[in-house]
C-alpha positions in Angstrom: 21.5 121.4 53.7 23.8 119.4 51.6 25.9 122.1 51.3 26.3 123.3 54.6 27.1 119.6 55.5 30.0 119.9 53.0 31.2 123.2 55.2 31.1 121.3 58.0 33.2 118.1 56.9 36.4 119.1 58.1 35.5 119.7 61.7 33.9 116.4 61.5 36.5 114.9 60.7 39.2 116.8 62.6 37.0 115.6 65.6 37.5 112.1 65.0 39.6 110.3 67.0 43.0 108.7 64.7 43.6 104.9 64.4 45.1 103.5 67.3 48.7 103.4 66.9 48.6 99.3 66.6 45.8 99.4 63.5 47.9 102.3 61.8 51.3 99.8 62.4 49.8 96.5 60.9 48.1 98.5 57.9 51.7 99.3 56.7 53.3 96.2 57.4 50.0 94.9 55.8 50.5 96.8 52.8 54.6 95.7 52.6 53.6 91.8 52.4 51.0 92.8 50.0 53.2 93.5 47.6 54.8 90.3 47.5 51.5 88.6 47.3 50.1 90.5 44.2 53.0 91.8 42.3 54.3 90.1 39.8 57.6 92.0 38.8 60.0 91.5 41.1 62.9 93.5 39.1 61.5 96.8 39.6 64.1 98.8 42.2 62.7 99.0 45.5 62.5 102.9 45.3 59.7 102.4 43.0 57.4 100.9 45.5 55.8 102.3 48.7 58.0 99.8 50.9 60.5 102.5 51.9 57.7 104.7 52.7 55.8 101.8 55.1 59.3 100.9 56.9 59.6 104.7 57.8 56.1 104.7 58.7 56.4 102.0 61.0 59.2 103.2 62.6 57.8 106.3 63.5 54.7 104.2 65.2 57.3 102.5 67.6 59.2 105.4 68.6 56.0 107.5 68.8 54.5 104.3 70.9 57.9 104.3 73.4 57.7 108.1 73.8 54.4 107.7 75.2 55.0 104.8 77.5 56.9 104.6 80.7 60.6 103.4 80.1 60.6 99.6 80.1 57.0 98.8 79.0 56.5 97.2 75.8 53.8 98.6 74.0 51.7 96.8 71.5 53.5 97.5 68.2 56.7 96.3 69.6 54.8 93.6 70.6 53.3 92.3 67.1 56.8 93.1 65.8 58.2 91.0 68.2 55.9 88.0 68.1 54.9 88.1 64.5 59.1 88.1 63.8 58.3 90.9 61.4 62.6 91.1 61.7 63.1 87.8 60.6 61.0 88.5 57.0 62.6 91.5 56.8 66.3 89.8 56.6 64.5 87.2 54.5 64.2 89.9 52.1 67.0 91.4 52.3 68.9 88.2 51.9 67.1 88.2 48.7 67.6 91.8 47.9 64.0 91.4 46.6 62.9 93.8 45.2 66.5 95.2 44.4 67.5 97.5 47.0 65.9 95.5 49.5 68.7 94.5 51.6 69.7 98.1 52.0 66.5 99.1 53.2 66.6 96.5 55.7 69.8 97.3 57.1 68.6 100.8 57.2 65.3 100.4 59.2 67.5 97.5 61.7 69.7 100.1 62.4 67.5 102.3 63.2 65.4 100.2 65.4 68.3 99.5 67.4 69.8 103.0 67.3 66.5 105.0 68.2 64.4 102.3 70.5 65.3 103.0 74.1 64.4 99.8 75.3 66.8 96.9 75.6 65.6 94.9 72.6 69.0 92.4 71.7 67.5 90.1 74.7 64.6 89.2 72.7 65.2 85.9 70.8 63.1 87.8 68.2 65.5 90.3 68.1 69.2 89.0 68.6 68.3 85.7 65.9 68.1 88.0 62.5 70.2 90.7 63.6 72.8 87.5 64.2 71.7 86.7 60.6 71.6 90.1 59.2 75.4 90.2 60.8 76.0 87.5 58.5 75.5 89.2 54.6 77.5 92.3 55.8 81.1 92.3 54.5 80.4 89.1 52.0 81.4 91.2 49.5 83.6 94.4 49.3 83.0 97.8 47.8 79.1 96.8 47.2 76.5 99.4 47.6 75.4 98.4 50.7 78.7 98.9 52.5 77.5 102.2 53.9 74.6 100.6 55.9 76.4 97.5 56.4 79.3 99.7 58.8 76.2 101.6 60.2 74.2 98.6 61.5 77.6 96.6 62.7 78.5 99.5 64.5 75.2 100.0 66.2 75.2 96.7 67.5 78.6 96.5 68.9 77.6 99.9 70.8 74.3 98.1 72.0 76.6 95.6 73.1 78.6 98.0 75.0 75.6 98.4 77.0 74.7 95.0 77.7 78.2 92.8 77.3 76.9 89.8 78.3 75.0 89.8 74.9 78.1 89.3 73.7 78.4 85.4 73.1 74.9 85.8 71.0 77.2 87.6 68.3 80.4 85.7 68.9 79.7 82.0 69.3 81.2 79.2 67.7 79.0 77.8 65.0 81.0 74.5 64.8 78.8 73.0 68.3 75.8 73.8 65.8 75.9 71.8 62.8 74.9 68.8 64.4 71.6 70.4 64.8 69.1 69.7 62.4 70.5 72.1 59.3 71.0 75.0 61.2 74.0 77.0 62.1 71.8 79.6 64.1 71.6 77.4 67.7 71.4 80.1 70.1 71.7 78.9 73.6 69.0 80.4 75.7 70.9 79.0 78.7 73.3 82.1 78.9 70.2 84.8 79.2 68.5 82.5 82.1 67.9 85.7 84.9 69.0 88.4 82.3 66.2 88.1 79.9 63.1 89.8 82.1 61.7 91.7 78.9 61.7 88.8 76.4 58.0 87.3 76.7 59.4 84.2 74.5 63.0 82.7 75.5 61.4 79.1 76.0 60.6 79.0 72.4 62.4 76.4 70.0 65.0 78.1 68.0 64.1 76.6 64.9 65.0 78.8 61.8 62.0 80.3 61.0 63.1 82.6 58.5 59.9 83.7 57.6 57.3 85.2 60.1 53.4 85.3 59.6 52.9 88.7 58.3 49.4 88.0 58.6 49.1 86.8 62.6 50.1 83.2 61.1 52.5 81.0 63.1 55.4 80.7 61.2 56.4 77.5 59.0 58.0 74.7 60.4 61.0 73.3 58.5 61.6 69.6 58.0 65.0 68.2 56.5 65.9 70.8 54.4 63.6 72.4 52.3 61.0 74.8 53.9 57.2 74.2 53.4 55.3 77.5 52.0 52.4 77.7 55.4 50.6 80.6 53.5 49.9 83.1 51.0 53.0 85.5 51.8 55.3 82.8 51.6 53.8 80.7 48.3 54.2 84.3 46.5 58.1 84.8 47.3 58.5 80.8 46.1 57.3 82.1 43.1 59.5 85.6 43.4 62.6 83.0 43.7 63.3 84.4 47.4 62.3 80.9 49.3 64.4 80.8 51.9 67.4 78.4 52.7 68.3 77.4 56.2 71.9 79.3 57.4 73.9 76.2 57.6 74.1 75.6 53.6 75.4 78.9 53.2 77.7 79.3 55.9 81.4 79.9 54.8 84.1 76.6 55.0 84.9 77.4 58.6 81.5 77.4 60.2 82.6 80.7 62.3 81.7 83.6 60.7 80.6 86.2 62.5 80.4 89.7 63.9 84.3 90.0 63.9 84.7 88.7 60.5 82.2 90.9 59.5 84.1 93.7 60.7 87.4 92.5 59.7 86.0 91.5 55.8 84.7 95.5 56.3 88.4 96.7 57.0 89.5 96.0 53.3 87.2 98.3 52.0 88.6 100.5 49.6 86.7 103.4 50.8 88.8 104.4 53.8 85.8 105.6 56.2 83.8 102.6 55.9 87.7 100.5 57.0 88.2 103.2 60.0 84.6 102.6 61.2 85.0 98.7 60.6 88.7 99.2 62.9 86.9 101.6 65.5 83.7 98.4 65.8 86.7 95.8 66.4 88.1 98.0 69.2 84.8 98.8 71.0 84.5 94.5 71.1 87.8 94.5 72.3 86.8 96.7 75.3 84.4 94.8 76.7 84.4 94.7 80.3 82.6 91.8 80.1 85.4 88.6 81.1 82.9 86.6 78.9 83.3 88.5 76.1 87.1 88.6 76.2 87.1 84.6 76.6 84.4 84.5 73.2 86.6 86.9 71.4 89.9 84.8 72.0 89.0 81.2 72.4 85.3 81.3 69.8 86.6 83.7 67.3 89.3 83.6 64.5 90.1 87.5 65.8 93.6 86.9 66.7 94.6 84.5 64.1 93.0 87.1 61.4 94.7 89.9 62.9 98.4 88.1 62.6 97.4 86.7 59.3 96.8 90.2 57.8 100.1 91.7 59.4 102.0 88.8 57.5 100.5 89.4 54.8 100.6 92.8 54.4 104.7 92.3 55.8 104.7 89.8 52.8 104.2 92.4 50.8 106.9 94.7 50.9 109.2 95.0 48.8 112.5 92.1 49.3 114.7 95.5 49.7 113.7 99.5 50.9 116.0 101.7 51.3 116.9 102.1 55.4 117.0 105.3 55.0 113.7 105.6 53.1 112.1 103.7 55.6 113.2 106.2 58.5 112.1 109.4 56.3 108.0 107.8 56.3 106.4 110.1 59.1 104.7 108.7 62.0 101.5 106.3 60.7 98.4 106.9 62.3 95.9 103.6 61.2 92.9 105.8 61.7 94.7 108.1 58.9 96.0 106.0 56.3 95.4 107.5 53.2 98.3 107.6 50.8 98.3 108.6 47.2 101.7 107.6 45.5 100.8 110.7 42.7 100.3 113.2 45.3 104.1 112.8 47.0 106.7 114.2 46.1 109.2 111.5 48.0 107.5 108.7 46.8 109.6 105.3 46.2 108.9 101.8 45.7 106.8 100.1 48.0 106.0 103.0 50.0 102.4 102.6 49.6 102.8 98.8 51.2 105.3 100.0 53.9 102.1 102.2 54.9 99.7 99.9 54.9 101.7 97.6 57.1 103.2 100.2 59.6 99.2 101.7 59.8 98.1 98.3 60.5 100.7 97.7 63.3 99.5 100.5 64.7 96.1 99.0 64.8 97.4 95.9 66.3 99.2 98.0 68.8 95.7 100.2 69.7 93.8 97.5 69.7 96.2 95.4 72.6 96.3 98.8 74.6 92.7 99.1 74.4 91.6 95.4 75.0 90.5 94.3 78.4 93.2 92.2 80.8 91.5 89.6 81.5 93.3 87.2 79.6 96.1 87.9 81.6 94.7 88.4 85.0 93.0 84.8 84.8 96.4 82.7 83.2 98.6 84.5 86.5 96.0 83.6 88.9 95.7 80.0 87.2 100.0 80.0 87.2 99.9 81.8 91.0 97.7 78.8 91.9 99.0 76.0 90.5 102.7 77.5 92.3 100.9 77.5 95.8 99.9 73.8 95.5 102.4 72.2 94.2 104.8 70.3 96.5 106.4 67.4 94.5 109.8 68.3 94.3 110.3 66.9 90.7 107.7 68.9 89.2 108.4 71.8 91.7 111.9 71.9 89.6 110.5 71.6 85.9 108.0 74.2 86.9 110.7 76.9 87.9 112.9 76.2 84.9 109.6 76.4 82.7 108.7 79.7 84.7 112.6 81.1 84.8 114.4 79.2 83.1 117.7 77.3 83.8 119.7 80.1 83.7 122.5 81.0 86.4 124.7 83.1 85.0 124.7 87.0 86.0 122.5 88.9 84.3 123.1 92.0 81.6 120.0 94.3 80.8 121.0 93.4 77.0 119.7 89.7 77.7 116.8 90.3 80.4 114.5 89.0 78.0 116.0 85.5 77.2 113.4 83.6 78.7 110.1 85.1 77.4 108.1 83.9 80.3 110.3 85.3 82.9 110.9 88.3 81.4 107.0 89.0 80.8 106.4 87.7 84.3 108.3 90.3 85.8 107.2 92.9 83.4 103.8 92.5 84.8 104.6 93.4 88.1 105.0 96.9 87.0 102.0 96.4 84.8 99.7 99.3 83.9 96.8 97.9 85.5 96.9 97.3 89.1 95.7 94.3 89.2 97.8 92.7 87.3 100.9 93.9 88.7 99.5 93.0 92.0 98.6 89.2 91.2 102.2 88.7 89.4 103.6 90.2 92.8 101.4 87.3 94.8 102.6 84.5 92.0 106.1 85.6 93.0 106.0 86.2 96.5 104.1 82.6 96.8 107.5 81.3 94.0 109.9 82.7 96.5 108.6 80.4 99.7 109.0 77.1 97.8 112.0 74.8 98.7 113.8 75.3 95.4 117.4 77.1 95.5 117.2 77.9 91.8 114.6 80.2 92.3 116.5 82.5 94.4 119.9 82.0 92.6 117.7 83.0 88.9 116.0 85.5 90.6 118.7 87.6 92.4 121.4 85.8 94.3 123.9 85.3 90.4 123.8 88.6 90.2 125.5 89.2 94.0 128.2 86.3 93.4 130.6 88.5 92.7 129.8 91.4 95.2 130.2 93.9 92.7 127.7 96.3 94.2 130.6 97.2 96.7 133.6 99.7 96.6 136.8 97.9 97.8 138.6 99.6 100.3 141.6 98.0 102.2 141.7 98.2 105.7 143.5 101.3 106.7 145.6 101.1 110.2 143.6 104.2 111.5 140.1 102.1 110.5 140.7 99.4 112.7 139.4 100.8 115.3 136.2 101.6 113.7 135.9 98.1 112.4 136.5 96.7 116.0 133.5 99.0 117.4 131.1 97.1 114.7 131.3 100.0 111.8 132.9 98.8 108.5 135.5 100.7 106.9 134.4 103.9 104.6 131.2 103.4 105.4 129.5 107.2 106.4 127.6 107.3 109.5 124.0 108.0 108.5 124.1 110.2 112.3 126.5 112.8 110.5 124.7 112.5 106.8 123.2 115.8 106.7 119.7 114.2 105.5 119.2 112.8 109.3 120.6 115.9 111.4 117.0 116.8 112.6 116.6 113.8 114.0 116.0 114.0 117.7 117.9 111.2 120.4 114.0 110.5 121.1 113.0 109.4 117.8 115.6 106.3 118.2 115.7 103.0 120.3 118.2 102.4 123.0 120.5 99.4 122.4 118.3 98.1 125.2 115.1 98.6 124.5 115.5 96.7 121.1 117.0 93.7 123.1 114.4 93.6 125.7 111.5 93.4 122.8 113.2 90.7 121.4 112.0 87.7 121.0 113.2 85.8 124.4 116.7 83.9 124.2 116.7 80.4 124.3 119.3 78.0 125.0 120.5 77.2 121.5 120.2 81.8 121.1 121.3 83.1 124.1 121.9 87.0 124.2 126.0 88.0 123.2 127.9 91.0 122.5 128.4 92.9 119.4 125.5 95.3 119.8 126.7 98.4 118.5 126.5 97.2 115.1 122.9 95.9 115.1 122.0 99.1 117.0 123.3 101.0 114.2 121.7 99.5 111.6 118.4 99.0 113.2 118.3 102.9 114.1 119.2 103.1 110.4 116.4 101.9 108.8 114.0 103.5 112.1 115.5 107.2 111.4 114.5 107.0 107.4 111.2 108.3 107.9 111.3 112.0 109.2 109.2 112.5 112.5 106.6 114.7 110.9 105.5 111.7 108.8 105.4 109.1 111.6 102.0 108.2 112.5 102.2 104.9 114.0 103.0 106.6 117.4 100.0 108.3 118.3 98.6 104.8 117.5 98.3 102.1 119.9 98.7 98.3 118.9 101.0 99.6 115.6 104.3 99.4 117.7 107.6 96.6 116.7 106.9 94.0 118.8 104.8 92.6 115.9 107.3 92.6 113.5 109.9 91.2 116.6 107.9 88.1 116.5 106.6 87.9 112.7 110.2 88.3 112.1 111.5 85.6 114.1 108.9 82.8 113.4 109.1 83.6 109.6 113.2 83.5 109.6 113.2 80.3 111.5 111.2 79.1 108.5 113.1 80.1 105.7 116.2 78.6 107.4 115.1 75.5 108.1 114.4 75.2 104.1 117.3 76.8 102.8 119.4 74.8 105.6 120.4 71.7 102.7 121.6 74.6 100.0 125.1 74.7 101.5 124.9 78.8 101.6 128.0 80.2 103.5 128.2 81.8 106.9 130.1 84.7 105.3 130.2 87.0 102.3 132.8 86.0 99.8 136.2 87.8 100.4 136.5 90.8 98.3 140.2 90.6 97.7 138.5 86.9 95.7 135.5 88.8 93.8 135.7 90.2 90.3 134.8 94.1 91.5 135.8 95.3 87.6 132.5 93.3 86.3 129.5 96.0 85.4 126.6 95.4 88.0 123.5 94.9 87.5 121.0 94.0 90.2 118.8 91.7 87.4 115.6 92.5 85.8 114.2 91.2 89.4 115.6 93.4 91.7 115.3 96.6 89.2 111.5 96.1 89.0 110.7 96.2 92.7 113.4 98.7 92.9 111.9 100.9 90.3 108.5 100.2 92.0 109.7 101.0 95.6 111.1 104.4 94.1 106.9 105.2 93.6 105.9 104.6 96.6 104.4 108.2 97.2 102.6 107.9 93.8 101.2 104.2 93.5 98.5 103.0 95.0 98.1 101.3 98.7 97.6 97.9 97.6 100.4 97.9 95.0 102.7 99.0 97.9 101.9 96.4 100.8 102.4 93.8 97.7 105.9 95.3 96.9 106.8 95.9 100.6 105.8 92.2 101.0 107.9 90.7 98.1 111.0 92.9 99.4 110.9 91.9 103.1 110.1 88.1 102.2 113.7 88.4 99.9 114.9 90.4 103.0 114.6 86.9 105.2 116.8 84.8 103.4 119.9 83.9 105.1 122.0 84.4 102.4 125.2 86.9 103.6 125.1 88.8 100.3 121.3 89.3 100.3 122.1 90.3 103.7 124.3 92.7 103.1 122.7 94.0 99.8 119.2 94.7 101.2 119.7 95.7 104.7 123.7 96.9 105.4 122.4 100.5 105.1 126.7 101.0 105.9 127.6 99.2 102.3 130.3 100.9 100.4 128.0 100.9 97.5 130.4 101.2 94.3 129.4 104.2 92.0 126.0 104.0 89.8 125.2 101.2 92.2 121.8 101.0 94.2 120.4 98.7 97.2 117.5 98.9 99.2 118.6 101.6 101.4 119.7 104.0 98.8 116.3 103.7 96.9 114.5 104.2 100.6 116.8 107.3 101.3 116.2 109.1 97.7 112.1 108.7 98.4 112.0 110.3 101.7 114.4 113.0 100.5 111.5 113.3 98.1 109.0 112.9 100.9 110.5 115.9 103.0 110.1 118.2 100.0 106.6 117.6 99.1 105.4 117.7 102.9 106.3 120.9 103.0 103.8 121.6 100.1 100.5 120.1 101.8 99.3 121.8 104.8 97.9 120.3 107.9 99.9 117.3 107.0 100.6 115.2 110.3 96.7 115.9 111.1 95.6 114.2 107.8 98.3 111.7 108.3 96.7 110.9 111.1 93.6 110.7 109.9 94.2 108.2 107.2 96.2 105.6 109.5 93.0 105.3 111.5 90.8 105.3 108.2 93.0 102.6 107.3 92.7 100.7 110.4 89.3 101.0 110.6 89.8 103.4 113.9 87.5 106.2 112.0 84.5 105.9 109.4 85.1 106.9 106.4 84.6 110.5 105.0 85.1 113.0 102.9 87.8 112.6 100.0 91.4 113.7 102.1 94.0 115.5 99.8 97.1 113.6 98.2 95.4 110.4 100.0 97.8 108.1 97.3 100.7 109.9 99.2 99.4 109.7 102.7 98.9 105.8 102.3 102.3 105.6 100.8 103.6 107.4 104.2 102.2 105.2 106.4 103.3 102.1 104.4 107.0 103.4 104.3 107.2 103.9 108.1 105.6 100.5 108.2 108.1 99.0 106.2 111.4 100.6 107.5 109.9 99.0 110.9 109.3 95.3 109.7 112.9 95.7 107.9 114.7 96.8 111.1 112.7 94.0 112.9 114.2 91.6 110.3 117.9 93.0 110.6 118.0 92.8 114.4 116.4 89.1 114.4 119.0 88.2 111.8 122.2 89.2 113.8 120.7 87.9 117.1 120.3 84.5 115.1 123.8 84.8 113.2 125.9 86.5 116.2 125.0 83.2 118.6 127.9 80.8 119.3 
């Protein structure tokens, strides 16, 4: 019998049912804190114990527990990790490095906690307070043995923080608001999770610095002044294993701030190249953030930007007081991600190559890094700036802001000194920005700039480099000529009905000489109607024949026609003359035979942006364009008679290498006829779009070349508004 009970054992035993997956998780933590209580050699390495064994063990449990769970619900493990802080013991002990080795395998099984658990666990205060501390020993120290584990555990948080940015202050803060609290440097604000934190069961809980949980189920000790009180067994026996903890603050470098980034940035001098790469690759991933909070952390809570400078200077320091120039040209181009230079291994080696590296490979960094980081920083300053220029109105601090802005400048600009006044120059860099929405907001700030009643702002801005006129050819008045000039053309100019771009154009596409007058805006007394129309006829049909008739839309439209931009025209150049009425500007541009046509023009850094900008139009998108059309047509209004003449005389004898308005215009609908001959269907899609736009059709399906389509329709729009502002001028300057 007793034998075959024996045979049977096995199936006996293969039929009962396995510990629950809780029982089997606290037996090996169990077994962990058991050590501490009954050994008494506390130098044997860690890999001598059954510790690394119990970590894996209970690792296994949670991921086995979260595989069998639906997403998002904590199972029991995670929750006795969670409430009994088994995390904060851990870095406890691996603060000590007790037994040694300790802190390694602590780094090891946080990482892979955070790396393998599917579950958001950073919002749990039981989580993000040691992994803030754990932060904290990684990078004290350089080329220890821990380094490997150290990169791997920084980099897995910053990844977790890619996923949930708003983390992001938890790893960043300040710790100088904290040292007025009771001894600790680990304050955590709970007030920046409120309505983020759904899974953490305890974010009402003091944040004390408990640095050791009850491994047993006990409530952790409660520290008082400085020195913690041993609550139980666990935490008498690592008193006597000289691991009693200490509360952060007494061990918190000079500046009270260090944090992730240091960590990172300490892990960036390691001599072991991968470990400094991975440390470079964590700093740009924080960078990256798309987060605005964690930009603001990075910049105003960290030492980031100072540190990076500081190690530029240093490593500029460094070089050598004199290289070779042409030494300097022969290094290849550095790559930061692949700076490993052996001095033995090249064969044009020379002094203080190996330094010239290191600083080239970390301006590269530098460089990365700004191309990488998130614009918020200069998104919010522009809007603050583009504020604060809509609402001022004293005129004294109206001036200091505009020479603080552009600076006092005045005389013509050379593209060898655009950038003399920083600001200025990086203000108008940024309306060709490579995000949108920069280049967009800098557009508003100067659009909003150009409406204020300060003359220096149009003189920095454009009209110094127009003093002179040098834009034009000079031709003297020829006898045959005269007759041309007295029919309202000017001299040499070509008529744009003869240029061979404009021969298709049919006598229906234009407006009669009295069409244009009759949608006018109504003569008054002190405007009545006069002579002298063939000129303004001209000029208006000018700008209304740019667009071929195959990419006019605004036709088969109703409500889109010119008597909008007749009276938008009208009521906004009555405005800008009645504030540029106490400059003093002239009637008439200066006399050619009196300007200095030999001087090199330029039309100033200004001008050449929105120029270069309007030359995209077919390529950028629809909101950039309306904000560059906007800027143009706002300059367009001023009642100056060289803006005049530079931004809407289509007839200027424009002096060679020269460009205005028009000619930019011209070159992107010569563009414009050769791609529409590449996209079929394209007046129907046209079509299409401008109703889209105007909310005349729901959206659809994705249209082909939509970027140029939008830039069609604003192009015909904007040749409209500027023939609207040409005619309303010369009715205005042509009264007695």
């Amino acid at each position: 019998a007793v034998i075959h009970f024996v045979s049977l054992l096995p199936h006996v035993i293969r039929l009962a049912p396995s510990l629950p997956l809780q029982e089997d998780f606290v037996y090996h933590w169990k077994a962990i804190t058991h050590y501490y209580i009954e050994t008494s050699d506390d130098k044997a390495p860690v890999t001598d114990t059954n510790i690394p064994s119990h970590l894996d063990q209970m690792l296994g449990i949670l991921l086995q527990e979260e595989r069998e769970r639906e997403f998002g619900v904590t199972g029991p493990c995670m929750e006795y990790l969670l409430h009994h802080k088994i995390l904060e013991t851990l870095y406890t002990l691996g603060k000590a490095d007790c037994p040694p080795g300790m802190k390694q395998q602590v780094l090891v099984f946080y990482t892979k906690l955070l790396g393998r658990i599917q579950q958001p666990l950073l919002p749990h205060i039981n989580v993000h307070r040691p992994v803030q501390k754990l932060i904290r020993l990684c990078g004290e120290v350089l080329a220890t043995p821990t380094e490997n584990e150290e990169i791997q555990f920084l980099c897995i948080v910053c990844a977790k923080l890619k996923q949930n940015p708003y983390l992001v202050n938890f790893f960043l803060e300040n710790k100088l608001k904290s040292l007025a609290s009771k001894g600790t440097a680990d304050v955590i604000s709970e007030e920046s999770l409120k309505g983020q934190d759904s899974l953490s069961t305890d974010t009402g809980q003091s944040c004390q610095p408990e640095e050791l949980s009850g491994a047993a189920g006990l409530e952790p000790p409660e520290f008082e002044d400085e020195s913690p009180q041993p609550a139980d067994e666990l935490s008498a026996s690592l008193d006597n294993l000289a691991v009693a903890p200490l509360p952060e603050a007494t061990v918190v470098r000079p500046n009270q701030d260090y944090n992730l980034v240091n960590s990172l940035l300490n892990l960036t001098r390691s001599p072991d190249g991968r470990i400094a790469v991975k440390a470079c690759e964590g700093l740009m991933l924080l960078v990256s953030l798309p987060e605005p909070a964690a930009a603001k952390c990075l910049t105003q809570s960290t030492c980031l930007c100072e540190l990076l400078t500081d190690r530029l200077a240093s490593l500029y320091k460094a070089l050598p007081q004199s290289v070779d120039p042409l030494d300097i040209e022969t290094v290849e181009a550095i790559n930061w991600g692949l700076d490993s230079y052996s001095h033995k291994e090249d064969a044009s080696a020379f002094p203080g190559k190996r330094a010239l590296i290191s600083f080239l490979s970390w301006f590269d960094y530098c460089d990365q890094l700004i191309k990488e980081a998130q614009k918020m920083g200069i998104l919010t300053s522009t809007a603050l700036l583009h504020r604060i220029v809509r609402q001022v109105t004293s005129d004294v601090l109206l001036q200091e802001m505009v020479f603080f802005i552009l600076g006092e400048q005045r005389e013509p600009e050379t593209l060898a000194d655009i950038s003399r006044h920083p600001l200025r120059h990086r203000l108008i860099e940024h309306c060709d920005h490579i995000s949108d929405e920069i280049s967009i907001m800098t557009l508003r700030m100067f659009e909003h700039l150009l409406q204020k009643p300060n003359e220096h702002i149009l003189y920095n801005l454009v009209l110094r480099n127009l003093e002179e006129r040098n834009y034009t050819e000079y031709k003297p008045v020829c006898p045959e000529d005269k007759d041309v000039v007295e029919n309202g053309l000017i001299a040499g100019a070509v008529d744009l009905e003869e240029d061979p771009l404009f021969t298709d154009i049919s006598p229906d596409n234009t407006l009669s000489n009295q069409e244009w007058l009759s949608s006018s805006p109504p003569a008054t007394p002190d405007h009545p109607k006069n002579d002298g129309k063939t000129e303004v006829h001209k000029i208006v049909n000018s700008f209304l024949c740019l667009v071929p008739d195959e990419a006019k839309s605004s036709y088969h439209v109703e409500g889109t026609g010119y008597d909008t931009y007749l009276r938008d025209a009208h009521r906004q150049f009555r405005d800008y003359c009645a504030i540029c009425l106490r400059w003093e500007w002239p009637g008439s541009p200066k006399a050619l035979e009196k300007c200095n046509l030999e001087a090199t023009f330029f039309e100033g850094h200004f001008l050449k942006v929105l120029f270069d900008r309007m030359g995209r139009i077919l390529d950028q998108p629809y909101d950039v364009n309306l904000q560059v059309t906007s800027v143009l047509s706002r300059l367009s209004l001023f009642p100056h008679p060289h803006i005049h003449e530079y931004l809407l005389d289509p007839y200027v004898n424009l002096a060679s290498g020269c460009r205005s308005l028009f000619s930019v215009i011209v070159r992107v609908v010569g563009d414009l006829m050769v791609r529409i001959q590449r996209i079929p269907d394209f007046t129907p899609k046209l079509l299409l779009v401008r109703k889209r736009l105007l909310g005349l059709e729901p959206e659809g399906p994705i249209i082909d070349h939509i970027t140029l389509l939008e830039g069609v329709i604003v192009l015909e729009e904007f040749c409209k508004e500027l023939a609207a502002i040409a005619f309303v001028k010369y009715h205005a300057s042509s009264t007695p």
